[in-house]
N, CA, C and O atoms as a GROMACS GRO file, in nm:
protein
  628
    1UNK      N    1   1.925   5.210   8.441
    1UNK     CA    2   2.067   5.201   8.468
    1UNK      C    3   2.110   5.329   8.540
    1UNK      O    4   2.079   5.447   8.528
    2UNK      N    5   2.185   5.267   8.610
    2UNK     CA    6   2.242   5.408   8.714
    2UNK      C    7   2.311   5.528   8.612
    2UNK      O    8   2.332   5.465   8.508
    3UNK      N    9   2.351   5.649   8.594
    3UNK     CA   10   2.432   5.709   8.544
    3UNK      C   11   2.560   5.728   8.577
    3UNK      O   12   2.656   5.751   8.503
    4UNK      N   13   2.557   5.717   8.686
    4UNK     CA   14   2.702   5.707   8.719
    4UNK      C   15   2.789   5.594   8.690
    4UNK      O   16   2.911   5.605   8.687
    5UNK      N   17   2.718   5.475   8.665
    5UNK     CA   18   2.771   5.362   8.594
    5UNK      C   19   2.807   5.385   8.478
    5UNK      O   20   2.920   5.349   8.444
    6UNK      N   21   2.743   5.435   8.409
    6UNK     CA   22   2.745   5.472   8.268
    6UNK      C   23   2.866   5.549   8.258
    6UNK      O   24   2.958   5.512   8.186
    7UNK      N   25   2.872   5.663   8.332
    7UNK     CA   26   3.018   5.752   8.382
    7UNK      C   27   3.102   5.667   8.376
    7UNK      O   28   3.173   5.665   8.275
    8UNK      N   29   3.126   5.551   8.498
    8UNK     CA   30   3.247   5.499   8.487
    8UNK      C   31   3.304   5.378   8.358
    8UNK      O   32   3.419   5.337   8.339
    9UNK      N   33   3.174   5.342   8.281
    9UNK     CA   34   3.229   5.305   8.186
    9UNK      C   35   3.306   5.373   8.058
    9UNK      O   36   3.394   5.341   7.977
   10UNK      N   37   3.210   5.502   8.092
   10UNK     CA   38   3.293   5.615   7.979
   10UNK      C   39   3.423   5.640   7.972
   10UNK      O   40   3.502   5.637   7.878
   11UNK      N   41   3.436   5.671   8.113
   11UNK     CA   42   3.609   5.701   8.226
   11UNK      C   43   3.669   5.623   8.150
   11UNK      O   44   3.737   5.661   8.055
   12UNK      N   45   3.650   5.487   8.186
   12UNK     CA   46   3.742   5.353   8.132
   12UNK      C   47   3.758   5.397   7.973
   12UNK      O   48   3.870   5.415   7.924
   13UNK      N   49   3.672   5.408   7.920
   13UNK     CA   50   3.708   5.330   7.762
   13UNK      C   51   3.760   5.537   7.737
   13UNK      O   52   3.841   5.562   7.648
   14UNK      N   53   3.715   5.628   7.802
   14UNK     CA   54   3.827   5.769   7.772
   14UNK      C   55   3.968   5.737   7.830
   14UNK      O   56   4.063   5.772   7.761
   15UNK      N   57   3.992   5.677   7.945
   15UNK     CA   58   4.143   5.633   7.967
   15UNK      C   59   4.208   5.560   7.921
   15UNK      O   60   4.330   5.564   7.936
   16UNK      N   61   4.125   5.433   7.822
   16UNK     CA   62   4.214   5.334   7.725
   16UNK      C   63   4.245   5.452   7.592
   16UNK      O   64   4.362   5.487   7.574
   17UNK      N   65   4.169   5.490   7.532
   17UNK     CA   66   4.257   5.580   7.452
   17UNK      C   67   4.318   5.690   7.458
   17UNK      O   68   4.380   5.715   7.355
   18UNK      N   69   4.327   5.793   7.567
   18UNK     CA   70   4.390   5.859   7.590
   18UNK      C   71   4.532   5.822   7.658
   18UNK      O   72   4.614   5.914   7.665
   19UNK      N   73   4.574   5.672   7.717
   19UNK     CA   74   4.666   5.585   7.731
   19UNK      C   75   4.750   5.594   7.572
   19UNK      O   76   4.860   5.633   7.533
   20UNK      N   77   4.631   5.535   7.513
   20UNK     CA   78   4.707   5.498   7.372
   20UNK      C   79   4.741   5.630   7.308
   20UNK      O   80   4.852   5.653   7.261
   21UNK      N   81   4.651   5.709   7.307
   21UNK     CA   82   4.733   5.776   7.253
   21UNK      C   83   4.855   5.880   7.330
   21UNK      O   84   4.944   5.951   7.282
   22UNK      N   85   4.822   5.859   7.435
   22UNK     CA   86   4.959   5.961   7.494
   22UNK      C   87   5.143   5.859   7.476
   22UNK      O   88   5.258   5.903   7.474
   23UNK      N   89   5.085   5.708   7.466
   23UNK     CA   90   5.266   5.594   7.460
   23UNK      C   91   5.237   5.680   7.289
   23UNK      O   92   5.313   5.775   7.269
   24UNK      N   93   5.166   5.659   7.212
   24UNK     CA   94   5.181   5.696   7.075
   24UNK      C   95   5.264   5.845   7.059
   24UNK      O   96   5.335   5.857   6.959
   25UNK      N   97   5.258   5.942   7.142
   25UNK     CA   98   5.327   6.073   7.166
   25UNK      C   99   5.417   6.076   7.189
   25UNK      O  100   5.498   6.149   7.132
   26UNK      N  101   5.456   5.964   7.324
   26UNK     CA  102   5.588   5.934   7.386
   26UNK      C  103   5.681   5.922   7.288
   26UNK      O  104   5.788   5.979   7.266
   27UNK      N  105   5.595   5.804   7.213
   27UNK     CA  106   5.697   5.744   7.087
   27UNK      C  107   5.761   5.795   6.950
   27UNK      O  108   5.844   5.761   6.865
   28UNK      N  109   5.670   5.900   6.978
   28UNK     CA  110   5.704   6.029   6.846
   28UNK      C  111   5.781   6.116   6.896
   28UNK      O  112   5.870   6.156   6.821
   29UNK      N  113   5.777   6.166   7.015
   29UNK     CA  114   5.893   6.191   7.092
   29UNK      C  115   6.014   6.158   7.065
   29UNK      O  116   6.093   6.216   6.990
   30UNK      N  117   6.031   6.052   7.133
   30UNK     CA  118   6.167   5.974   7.130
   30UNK      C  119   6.256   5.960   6.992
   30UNK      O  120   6.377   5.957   6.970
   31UNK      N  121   6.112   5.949   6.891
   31UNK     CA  122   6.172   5.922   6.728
   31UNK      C  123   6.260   6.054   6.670
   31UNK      O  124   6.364   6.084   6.611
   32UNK      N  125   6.099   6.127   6.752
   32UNK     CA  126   6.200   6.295   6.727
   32UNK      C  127   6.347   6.334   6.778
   32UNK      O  128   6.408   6.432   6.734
   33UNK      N  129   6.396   6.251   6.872
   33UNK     CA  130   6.487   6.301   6.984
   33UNK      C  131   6.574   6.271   6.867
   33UNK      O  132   6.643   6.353   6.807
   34UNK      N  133   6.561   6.114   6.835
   34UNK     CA  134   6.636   6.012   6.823
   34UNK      C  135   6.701   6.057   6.674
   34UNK      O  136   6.809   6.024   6.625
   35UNK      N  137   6.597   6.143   6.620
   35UNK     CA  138   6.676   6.188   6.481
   35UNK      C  139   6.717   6.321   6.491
   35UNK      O  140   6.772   6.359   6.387
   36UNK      N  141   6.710   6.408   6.584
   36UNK     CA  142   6.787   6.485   6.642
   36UNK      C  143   6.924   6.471   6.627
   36UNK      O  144   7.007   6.529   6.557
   37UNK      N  145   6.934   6.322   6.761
   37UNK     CA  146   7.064   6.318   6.835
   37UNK      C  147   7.146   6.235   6.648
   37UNK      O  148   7.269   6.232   6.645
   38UNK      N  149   7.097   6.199   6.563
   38UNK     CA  150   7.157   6.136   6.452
   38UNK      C  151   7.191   6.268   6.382
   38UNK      O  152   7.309   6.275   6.347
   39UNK      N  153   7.101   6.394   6.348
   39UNK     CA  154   7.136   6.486   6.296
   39UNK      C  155   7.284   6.579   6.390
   39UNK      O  156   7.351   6.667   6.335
   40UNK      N  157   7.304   6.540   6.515
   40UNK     CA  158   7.434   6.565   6.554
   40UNK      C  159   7.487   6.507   6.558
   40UNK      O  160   7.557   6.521   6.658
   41UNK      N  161   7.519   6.402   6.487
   41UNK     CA  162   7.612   6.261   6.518
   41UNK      C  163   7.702   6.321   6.380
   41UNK      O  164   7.824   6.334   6.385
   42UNK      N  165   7.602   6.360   6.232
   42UNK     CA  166   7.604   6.392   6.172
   42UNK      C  167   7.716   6.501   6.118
   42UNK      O  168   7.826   6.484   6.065
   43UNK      N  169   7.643   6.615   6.152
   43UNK     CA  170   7.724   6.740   6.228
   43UNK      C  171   7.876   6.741   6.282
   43UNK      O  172   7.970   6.804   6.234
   44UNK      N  173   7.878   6.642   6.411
   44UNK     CA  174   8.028   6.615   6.459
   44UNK      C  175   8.127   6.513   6.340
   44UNK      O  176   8.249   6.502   6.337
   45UNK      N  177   8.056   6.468   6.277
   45UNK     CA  178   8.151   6.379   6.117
   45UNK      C  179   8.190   6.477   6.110
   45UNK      O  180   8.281   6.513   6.184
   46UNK      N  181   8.116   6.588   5.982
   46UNK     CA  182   8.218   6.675   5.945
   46UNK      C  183   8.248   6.785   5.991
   46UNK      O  184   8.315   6.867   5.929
   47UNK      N  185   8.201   6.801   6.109
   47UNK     CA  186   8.306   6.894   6.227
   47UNK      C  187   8.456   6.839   6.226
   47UNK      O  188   8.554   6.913   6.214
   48UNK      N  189   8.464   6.692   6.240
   48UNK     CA  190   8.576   6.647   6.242
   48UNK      C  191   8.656   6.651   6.123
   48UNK      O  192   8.774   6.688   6.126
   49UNK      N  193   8.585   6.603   5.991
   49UNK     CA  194   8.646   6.610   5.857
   49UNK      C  195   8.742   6.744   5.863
   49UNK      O  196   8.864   6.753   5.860
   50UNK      N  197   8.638   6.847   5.874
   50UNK     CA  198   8.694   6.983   5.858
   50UNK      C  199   8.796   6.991   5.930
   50UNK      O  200   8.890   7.041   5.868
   51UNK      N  201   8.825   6.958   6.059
   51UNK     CA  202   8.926   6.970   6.172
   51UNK      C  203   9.022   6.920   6.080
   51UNK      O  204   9.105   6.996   6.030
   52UNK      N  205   9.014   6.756   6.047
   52UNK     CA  206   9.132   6.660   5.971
   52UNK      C  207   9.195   6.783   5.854
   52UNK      O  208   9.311   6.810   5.823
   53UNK      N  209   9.084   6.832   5.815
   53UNK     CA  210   9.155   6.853   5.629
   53UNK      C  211   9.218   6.987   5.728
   53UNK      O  212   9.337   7.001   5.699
   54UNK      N  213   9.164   7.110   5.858
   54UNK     CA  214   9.257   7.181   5.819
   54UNK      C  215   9.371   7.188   5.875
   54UNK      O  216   9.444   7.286   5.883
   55UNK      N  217   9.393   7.056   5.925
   55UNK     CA  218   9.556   7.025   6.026
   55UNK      C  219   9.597   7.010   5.888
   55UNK      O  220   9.682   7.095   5.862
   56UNK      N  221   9.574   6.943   5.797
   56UNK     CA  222   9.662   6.900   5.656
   56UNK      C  223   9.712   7.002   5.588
   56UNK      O  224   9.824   7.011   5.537
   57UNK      N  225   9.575   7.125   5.587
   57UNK     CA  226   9.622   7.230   5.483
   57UNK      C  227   9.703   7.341   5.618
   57UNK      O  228   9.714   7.455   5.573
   58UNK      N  229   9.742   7.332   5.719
   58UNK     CA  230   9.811   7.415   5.804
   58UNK      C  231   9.985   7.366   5.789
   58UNK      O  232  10.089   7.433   5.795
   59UNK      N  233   9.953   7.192   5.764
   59UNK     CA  234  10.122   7.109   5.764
   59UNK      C  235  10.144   7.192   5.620
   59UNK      O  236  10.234   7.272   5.597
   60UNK      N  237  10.035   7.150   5.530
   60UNK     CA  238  10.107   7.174   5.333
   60UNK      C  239  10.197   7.371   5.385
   60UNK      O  240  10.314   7.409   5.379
   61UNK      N  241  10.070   7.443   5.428
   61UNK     CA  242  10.133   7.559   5.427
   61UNK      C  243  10.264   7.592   5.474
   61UNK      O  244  10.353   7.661   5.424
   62UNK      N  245  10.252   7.497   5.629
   62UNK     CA  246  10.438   7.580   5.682
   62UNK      C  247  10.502   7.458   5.592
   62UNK      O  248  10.606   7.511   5.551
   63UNK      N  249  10.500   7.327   5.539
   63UNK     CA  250  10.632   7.326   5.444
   63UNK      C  251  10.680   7.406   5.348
   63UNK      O  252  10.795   7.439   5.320
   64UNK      N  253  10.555   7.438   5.292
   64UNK     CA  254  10.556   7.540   5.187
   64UNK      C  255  10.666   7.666   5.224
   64UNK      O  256  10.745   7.727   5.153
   65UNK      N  257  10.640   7.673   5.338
   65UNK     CA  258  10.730   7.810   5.366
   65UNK      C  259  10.880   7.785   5.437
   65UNK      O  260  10.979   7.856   5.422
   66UNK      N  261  10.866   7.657   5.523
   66UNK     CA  262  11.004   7.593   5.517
   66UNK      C  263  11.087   7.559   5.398
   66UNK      O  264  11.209   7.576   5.401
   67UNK      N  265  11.025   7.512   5.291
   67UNK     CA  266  11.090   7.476   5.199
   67UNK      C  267  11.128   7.587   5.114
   67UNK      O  268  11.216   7.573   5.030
   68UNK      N  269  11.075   7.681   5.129
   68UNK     CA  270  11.103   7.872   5.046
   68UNK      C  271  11.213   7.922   5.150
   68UNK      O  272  11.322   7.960   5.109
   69UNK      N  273  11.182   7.922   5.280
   69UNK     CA  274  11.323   7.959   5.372
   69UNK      C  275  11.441   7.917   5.329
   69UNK      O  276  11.532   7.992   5.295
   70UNK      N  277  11.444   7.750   5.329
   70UNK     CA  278  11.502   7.674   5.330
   70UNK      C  279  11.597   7.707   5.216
   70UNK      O  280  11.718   7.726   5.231
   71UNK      N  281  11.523   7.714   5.083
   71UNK     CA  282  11.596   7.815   4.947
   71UNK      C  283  11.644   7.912   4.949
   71UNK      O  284  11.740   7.939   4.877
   72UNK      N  285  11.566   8.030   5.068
   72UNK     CA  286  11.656   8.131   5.044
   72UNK      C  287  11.783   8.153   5.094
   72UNK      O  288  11.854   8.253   5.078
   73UNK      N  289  11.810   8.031   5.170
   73UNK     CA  290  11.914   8.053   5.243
   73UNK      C  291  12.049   7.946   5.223
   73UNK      O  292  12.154   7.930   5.285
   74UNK      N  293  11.977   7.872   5.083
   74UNK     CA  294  12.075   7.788   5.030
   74UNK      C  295  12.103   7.688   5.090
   74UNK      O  296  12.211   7.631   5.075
   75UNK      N  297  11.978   7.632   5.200
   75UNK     CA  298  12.087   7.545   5.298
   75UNK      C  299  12.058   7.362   5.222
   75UNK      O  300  12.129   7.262   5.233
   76UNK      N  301  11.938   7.379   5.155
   76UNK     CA  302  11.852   7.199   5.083
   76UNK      C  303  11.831   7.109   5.187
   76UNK      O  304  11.816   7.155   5.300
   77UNK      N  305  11.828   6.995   5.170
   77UNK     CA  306  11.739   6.930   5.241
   77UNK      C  307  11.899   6.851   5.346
   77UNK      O  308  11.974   6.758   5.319
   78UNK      N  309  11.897   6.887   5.391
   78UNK     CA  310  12.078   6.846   5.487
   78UNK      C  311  11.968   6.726   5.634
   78UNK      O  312  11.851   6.743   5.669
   79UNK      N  313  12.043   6.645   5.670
   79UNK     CA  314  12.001   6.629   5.781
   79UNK      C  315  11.901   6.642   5.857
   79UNK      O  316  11.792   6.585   5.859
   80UNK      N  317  11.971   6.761   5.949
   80UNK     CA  318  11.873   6.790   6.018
   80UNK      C  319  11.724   6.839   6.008
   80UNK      O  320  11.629   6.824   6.085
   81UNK      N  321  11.742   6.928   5.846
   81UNK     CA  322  11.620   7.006   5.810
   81UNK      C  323  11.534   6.857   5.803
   81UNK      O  324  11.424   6.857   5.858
   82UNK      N  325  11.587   6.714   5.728
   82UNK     CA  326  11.490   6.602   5.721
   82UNK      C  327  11.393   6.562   5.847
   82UNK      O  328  11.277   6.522   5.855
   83UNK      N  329  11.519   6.598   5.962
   83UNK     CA  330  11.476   6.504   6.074
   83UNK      C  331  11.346   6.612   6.146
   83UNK      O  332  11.250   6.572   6.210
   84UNK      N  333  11.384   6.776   6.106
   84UNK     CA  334  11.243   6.839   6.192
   84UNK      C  335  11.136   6.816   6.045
   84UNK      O  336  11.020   6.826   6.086
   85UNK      N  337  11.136   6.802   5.961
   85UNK     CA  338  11.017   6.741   5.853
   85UNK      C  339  10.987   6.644   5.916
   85UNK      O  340  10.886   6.636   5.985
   86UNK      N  341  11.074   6.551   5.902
   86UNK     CA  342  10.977   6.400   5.993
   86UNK      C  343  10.950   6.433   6.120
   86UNK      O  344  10.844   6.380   6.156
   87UNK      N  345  11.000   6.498   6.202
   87UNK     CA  346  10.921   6.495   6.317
   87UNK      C  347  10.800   6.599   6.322
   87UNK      O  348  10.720   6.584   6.414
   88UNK      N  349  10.776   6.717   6.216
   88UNK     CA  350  10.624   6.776   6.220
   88UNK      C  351  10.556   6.723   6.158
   88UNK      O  352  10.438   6.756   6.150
   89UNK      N  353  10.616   6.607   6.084
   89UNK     CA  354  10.496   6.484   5.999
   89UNK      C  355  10.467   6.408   6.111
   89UNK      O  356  10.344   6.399   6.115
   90UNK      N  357  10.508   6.358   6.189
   90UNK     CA  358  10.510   6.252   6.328
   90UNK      C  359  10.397   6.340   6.438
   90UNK      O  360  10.306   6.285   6.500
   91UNK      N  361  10.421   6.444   6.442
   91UNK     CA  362  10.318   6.517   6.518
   91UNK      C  363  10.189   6.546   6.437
   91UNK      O  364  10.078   6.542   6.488
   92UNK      N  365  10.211   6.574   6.315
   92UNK     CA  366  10.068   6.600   6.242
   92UNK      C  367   9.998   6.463   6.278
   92UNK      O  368   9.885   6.462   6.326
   93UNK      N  369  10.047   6.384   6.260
   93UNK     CA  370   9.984   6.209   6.291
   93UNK      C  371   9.928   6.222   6.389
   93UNK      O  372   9.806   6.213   6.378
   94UNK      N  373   9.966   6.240   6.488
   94UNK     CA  374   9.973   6.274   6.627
   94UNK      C  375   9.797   6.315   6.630
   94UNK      O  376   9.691   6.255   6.647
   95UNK      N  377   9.843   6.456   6.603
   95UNK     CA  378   9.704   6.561   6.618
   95UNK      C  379   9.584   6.459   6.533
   95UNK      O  380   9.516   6.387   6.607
   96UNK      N  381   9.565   6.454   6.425
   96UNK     CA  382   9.518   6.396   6.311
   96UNK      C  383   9.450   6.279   6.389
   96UNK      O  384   9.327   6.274   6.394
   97UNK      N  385   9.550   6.159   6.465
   97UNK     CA  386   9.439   6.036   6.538
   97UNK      C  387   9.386   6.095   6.682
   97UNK      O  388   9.309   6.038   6.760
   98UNK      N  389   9.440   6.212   6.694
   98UNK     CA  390   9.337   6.250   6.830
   98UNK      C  391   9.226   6.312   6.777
   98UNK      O  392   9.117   6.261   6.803
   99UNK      N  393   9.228   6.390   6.722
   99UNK     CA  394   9.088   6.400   6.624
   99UNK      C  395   8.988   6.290   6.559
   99UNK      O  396   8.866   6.302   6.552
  100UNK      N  397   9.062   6.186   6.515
  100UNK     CA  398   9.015   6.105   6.459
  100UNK      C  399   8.920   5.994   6.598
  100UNK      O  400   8.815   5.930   6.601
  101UNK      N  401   9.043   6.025   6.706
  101UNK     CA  402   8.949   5.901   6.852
  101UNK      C  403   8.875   5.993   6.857
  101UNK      O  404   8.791   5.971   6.769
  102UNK      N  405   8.839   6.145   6.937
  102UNK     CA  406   8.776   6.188   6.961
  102UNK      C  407   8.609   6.195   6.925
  102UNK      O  408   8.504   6.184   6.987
  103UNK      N  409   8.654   6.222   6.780
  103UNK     CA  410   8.503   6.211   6.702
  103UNK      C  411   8.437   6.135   6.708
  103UNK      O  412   8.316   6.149   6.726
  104UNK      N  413   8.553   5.923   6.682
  104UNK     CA  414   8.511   5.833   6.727
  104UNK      C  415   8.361   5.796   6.875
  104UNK      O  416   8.247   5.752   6.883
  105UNK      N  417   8.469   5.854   6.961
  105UNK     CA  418   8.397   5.873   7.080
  105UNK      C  419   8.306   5.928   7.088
  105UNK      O  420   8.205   5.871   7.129
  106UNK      N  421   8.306   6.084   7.045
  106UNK     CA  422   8.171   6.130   7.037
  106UNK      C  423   8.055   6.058   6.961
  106UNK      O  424   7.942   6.044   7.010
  107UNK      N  425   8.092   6.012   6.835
  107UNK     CA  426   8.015   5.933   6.773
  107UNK      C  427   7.940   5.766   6.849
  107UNK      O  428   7.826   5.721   6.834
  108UNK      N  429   8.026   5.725   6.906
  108UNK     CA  430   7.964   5.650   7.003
  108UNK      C  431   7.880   5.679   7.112
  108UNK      O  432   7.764   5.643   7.131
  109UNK      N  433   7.950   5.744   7.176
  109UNK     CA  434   7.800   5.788   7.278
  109UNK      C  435   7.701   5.883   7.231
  109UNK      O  436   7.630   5.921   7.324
  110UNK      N  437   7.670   5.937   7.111
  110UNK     CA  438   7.567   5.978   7.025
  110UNK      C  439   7.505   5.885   6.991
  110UNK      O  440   7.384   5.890   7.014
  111UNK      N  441   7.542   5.801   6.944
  111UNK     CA  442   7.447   5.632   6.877
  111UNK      C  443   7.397   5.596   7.022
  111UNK      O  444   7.276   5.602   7.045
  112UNK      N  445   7.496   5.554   7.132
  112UNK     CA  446   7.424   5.552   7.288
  112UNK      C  447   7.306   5.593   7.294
  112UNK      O  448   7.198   5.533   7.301
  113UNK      N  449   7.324   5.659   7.292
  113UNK     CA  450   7.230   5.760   7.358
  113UNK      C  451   7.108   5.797   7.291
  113UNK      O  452   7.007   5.853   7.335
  114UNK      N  453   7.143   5.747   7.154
  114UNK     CA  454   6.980   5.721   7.044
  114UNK      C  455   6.939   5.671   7.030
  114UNK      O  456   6.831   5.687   6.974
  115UNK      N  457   7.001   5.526   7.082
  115UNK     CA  458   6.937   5.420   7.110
  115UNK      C  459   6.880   5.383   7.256
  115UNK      O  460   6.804   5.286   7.269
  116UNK      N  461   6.909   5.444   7.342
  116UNK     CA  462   6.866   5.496   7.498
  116UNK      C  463   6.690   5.590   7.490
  116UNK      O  464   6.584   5.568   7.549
  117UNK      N  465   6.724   5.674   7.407
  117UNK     CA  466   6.564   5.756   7.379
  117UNK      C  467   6.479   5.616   7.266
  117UNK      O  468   6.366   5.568   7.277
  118UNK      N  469   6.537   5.600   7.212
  118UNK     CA  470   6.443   5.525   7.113
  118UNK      C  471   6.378   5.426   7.182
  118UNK      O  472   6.266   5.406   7.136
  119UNK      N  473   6.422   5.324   7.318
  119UNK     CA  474   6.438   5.252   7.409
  119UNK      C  475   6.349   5.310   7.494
  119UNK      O  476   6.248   5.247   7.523
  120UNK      N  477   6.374   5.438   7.546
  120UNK     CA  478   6.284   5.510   7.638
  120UNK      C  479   6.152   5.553   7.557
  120UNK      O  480   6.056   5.560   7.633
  121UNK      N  481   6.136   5.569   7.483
  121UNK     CA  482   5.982   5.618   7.377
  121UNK      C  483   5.900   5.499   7.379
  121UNK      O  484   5.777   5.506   7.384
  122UNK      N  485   6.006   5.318   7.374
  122UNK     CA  486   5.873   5.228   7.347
  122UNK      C  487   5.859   5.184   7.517
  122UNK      O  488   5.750   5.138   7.552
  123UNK      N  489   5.930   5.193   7.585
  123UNK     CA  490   5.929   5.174   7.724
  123UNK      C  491   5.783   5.255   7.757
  123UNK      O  492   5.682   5.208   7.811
  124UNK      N  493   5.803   5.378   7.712
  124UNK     CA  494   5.678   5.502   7.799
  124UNK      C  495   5.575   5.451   7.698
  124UNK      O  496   5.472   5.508   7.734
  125UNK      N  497   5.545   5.378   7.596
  125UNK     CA  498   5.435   5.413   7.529
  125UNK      C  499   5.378   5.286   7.574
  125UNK      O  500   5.255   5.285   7.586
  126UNK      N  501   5.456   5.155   7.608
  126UNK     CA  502   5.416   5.084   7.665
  126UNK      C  503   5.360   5.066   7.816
  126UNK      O  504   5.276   4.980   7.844
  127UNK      N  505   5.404   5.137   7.893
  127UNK     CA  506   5.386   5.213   8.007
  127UNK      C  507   5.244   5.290   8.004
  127UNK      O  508   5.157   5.264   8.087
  128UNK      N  509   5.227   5.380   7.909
  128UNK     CA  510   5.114   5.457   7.912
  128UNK      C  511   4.943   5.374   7.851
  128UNK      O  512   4.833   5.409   7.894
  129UNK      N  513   4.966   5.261   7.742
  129UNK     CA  514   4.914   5.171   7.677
  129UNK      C  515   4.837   5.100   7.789
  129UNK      O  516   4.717   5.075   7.794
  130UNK      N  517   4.966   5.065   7.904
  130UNK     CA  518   4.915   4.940   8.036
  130UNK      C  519   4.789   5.016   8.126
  130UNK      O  520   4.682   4.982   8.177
  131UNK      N  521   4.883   5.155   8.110
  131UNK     CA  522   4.808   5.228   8.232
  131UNK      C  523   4.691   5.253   8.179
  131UNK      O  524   4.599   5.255   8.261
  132UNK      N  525   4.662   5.274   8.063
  132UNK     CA  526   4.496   5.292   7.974
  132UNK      C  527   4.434   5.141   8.005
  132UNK      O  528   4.322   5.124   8.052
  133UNK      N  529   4.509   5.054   7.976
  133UNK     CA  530   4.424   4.935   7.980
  133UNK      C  531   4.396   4.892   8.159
  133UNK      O  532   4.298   4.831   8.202
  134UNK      N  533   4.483   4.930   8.219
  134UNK     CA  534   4.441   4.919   8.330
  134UNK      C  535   4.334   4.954   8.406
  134UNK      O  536   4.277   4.884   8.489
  135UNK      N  537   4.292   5.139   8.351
  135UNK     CA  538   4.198   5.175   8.420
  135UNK      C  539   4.107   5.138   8.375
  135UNK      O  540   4.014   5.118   8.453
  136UNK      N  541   4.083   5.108   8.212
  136UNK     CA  542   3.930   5.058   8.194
  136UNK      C  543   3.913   4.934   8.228
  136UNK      O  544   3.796   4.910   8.256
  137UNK      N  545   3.993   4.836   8.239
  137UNK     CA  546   3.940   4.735   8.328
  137UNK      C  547   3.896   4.741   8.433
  137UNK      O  548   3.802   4.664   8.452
  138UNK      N  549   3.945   4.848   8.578
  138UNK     CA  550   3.929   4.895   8.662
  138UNK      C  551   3.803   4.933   8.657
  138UNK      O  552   3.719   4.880   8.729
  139UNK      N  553   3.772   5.040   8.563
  139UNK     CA  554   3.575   5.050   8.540
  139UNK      C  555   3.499   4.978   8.536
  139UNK      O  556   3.387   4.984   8.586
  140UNK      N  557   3.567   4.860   8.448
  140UNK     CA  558   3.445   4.758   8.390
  140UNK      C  559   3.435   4.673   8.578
  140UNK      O  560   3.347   4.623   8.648
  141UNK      N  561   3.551   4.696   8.584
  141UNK     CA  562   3.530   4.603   8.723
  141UNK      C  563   3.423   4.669   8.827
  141UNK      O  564   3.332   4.624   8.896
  142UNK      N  565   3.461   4.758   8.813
  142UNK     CA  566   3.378   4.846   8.926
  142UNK      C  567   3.223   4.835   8.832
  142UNK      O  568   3.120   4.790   8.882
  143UNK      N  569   3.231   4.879   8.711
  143UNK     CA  570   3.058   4.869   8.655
  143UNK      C  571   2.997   4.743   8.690
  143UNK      O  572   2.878   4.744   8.721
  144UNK      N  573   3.076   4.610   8.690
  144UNK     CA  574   2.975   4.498   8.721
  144UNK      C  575   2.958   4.486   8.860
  144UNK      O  576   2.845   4.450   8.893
  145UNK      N  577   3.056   4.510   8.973
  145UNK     CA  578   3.065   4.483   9.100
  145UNK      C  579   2.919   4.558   9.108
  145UNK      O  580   2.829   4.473   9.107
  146UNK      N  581   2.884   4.655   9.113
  146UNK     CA  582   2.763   4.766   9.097
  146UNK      C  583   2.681   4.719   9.031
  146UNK      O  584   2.586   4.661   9.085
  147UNK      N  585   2.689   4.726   8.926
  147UNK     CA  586   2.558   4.646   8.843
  147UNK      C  587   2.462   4.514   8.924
  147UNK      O  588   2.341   4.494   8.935
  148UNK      N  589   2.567   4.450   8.964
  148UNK     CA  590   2.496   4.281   9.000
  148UNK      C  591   2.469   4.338   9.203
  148UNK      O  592   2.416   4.259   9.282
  149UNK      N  593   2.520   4.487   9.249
  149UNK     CA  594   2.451   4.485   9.371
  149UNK      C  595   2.554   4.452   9.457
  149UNK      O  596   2.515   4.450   9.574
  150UNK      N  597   2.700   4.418   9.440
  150UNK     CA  598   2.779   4.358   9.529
  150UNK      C  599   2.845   4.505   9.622
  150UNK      O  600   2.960   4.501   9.666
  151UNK      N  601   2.776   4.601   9.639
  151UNK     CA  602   2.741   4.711   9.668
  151UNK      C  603   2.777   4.698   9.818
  151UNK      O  604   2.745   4.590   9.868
  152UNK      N  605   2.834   4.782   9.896
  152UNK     CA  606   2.871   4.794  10.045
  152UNK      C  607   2.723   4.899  10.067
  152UNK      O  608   2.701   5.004  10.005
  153UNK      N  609   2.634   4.833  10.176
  153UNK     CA  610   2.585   4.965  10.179
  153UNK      C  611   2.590   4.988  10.387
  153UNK      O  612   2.582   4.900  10.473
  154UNK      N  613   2.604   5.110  10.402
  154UNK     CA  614   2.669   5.126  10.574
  154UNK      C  615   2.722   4.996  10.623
  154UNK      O  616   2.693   4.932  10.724
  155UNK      N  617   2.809   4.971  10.525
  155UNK     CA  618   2.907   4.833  10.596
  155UNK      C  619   2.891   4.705  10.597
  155UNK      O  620   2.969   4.612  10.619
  156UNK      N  621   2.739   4.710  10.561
  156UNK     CA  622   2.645   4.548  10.518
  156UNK      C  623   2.684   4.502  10.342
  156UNK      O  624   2.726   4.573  10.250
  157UNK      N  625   2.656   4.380  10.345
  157UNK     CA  626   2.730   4.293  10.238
  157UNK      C  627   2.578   4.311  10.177
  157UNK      O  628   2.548   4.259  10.069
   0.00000   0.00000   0.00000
């Protein structure tokens, strides 16, 4: 048997598993990304929580101190003092659901986008799997074309 035949069968069946195992890498990859991008999905929750609770404890504080002004100066709860309470309650709302879309949003295109790598990991591993199986077929093809003589030799059949 020729050796170089022998070579290209080796080639083949070293490129089917080095195929497999490089989509198998891809895919650990991607898993890795993918719990990454969840461990910041994570992260931005209670980035946001924290944001929510400290618009709340910033409103409790200035009533707190409106309502101590408000005493020292004898004036109680009249009117108008109601109507700027409801309207820095109306704005805390305010702040509070823009925080609340925001995070939303971020949180969506974080899941996007983890499901985009997770997507891209079986894409490449399948990709890399074909390309292994491709070339050793490619060998085997070439080992029998050779083997049985179907051999070009200076251009003659």
């Amino acid at each position: 048997m020729n050796p170089f035949l022998g070579l290209a069968v080796l080639s083949g069946a070293i490129s089917l598993i080095t195929g497999i195992q490089a989509g198998n890498e891809a895919r650990r990859k991607a898993r890795q990304s993918a719990y990454d991008i969840k461990l910041e999905r994570e992260n931005a929750k209670i980035q946001a929580m924290a944001q929510h609770n400290e618009r709340y404890a910033e409103y409790a504080t200035i009533m707190a101190q409106s309502e101590a002004w408000l005493g020292l100066a004898n004036r109680g709860y009249d009117p108008s003092t109601m109507a700027g309470f409801k309207r820095s309650k109306k704005e805390l709302q305010k702040d509070i659901g823009s925080i609340n879309y925001t995070s939303l949003m971020r949180d969506y295109r974080l899941r996007a986008k983890q499901q985009e790598v997770l997507s891209s990991g079986e894409y490449a591993q399948t990709a890399a799997i074909t390309t292994g199986f491709n070339n050793a077929i490619q060998m085997a093809y070439q080992y029998q074309t050779t083997k049985f003589g179907n051999v070009t030799k200076f251009g003659k059949v």
